[in-house]
C-alpha positions, 0 to 999 in steps of 0.5 A: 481723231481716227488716224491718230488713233491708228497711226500713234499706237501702231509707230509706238509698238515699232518704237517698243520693238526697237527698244526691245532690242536695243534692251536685249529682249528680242535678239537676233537669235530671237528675230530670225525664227519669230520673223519666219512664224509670223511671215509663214502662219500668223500673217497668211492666217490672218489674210485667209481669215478675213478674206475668205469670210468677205462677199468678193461681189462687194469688196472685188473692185477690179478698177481700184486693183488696176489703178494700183497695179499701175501707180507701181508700174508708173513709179517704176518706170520712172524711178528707173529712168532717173537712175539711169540719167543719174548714172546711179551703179548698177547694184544701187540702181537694183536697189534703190528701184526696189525702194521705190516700189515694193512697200511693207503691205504684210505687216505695216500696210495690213496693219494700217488698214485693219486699225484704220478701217476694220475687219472690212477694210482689212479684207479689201487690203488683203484682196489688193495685197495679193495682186500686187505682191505679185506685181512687185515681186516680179519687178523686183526679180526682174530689176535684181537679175537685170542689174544685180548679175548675181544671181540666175534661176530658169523662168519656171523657178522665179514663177514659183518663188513668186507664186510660193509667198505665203502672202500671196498664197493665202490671199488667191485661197481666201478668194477661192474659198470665199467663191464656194460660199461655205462656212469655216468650221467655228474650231479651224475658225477660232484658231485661225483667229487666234494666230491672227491675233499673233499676226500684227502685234508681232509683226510691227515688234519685229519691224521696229528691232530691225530699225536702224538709225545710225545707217540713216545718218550716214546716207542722210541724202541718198534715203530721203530721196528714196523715201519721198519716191516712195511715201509721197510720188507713189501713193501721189500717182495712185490717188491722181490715177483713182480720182480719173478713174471716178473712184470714190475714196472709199473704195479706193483708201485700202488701196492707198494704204498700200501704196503709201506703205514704207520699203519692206524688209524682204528689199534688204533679203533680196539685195543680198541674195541676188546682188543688189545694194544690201547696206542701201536697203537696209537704210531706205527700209529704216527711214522709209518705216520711221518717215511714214508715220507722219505720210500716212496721217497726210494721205489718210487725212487727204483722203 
């Protein structure tokens, strides 16, 4: 009964956000400002919020962060093998790689594992969430330069459109303000609650009006390829590589939620901006996003 109280409710505002849209509540003119206030302030509020208030001697599991630093690292191997082997082009190749592996952790997989498992599995998310949104930001530069031929930065500027997501940012001041063992004066406290409460509602609205469905219809074959890579090999090797690792499922679950998370919207930003396929992304990121509604039950329930 708890992941259908989690999943329905969360996959019904996203429906509510495409309808919005297609209503003209939330234009792109609307989109783009709201996208950047919830990416900026009300997602990284959130993350320092219930971070920094978490005992890390109880929720730093540095097993569970390994294992699903590798279960990306092994997907991305072989999705990159594959492509290669299926003489896939070198933008799609960027893209469809990028697919595979970087998954929507700020505003769906967060989500998931607040509304699934509180206030403690979210801090435990959020303190996975930062390493691997490092991870996967660093793969996804590195198979755009490599592949995408569009775009050329020095080392030191990737480090820091790497380090500078707000994401990743709040999650590395959260751990080090909880190591100080102070208290959050009760005003910055409750505003900080406040914009976290802003945080998930928003997000989730925003993902849905960015839905497309008729770019699925047309690369029907292409995006259902995608989408088991992602919501069904990827979360599949991470709990194989947790149940090795003598992890109990209940340290290792916000973890999984993570790696079962659909393609994030900031695929489709990177495609265009450093050469990769944009159209694909666009599509991977709508299927993977409606698909996962019925993957998450799946892993949760196996779980």
């Amino acid at each position: 009964m708890n992941i259908v109280t989690t999943i329905i409710p969360i996959f019904t505002v996203i429906l509510l956000g495409w309808l919005a849209r297609t209503k003209g509540f939330m234009s792109p003119e609307f989109l783009g400002p709201a996208n950047r206030l919830v990416y900026y302030l009300a997602i990284p509020a959130m993350i320092f919020r219930s971070v920094s208030s978490a005992s890390l001697a109880n929720r730093f599991n540095f097993e569970v962060i390994g294992v699903t630093l590798g279960a990306v690292i092994i997907i991305f191997a072989i999705t990159w093998r594959m492509g290669l082997s299926c003489h896939v082009g070198r933008k799609r190749l960027a893209t469809f790689m990028q697919s595979a592996f970087h998954g929507n952790i700020g505003y769906i997989g967060l989500a998931v594992a607040y509304y699934h498992l509180g206030n403690e599995g979210l801090a435990r998310a959020g303190i996975i969430g930062g390493f691997v949104m490092i991870l996967q930001n660093v793969l996804a530069v590195f198979v755009l330069q490599f592949y995408g031929g569009e775009f050329c930065a020095s080392r030191k500027t990737l480090f820091l459109k790497v380090m500078g997501n707000p994401v990743i940012v709040s999650a590395i001041a959260g751990i080090l303000f909880s190591l100080t063992e102070a208290q959050i004066p009760l005003v910055i406290g409750r505003s900080l609650d406040i914009l976290s409460g802003m945080a998930l509602p928003m997000a989730l609205l925003i993902i849905g009006a960015s839905l497309s469905f008729e770019s699925v219809r047309l690369q029907m074959g292409s995006v259902l390829f995608t989408s088991v890579m992602k919501l069904m090999i990827l979360p599949g090797i991470g709990v194989m590589l947790y149940q090795l690792a003598g992890s109990s499922p209940q340290e290792y679950i916000p973890g999984l939620i993570l790696l079962a998370s659909p393609t994030a919207t900031i695929v489709f930003i990177m495609a265009k901006e450093m050469g990769g396929d944009a159209d694909f992304a666009v599509t991977a990121i709508s299927a993977c996003t409606m698909v996962s509604a019925l993957t998450f039950s799946l892993w949760l329930n196996l779980a």
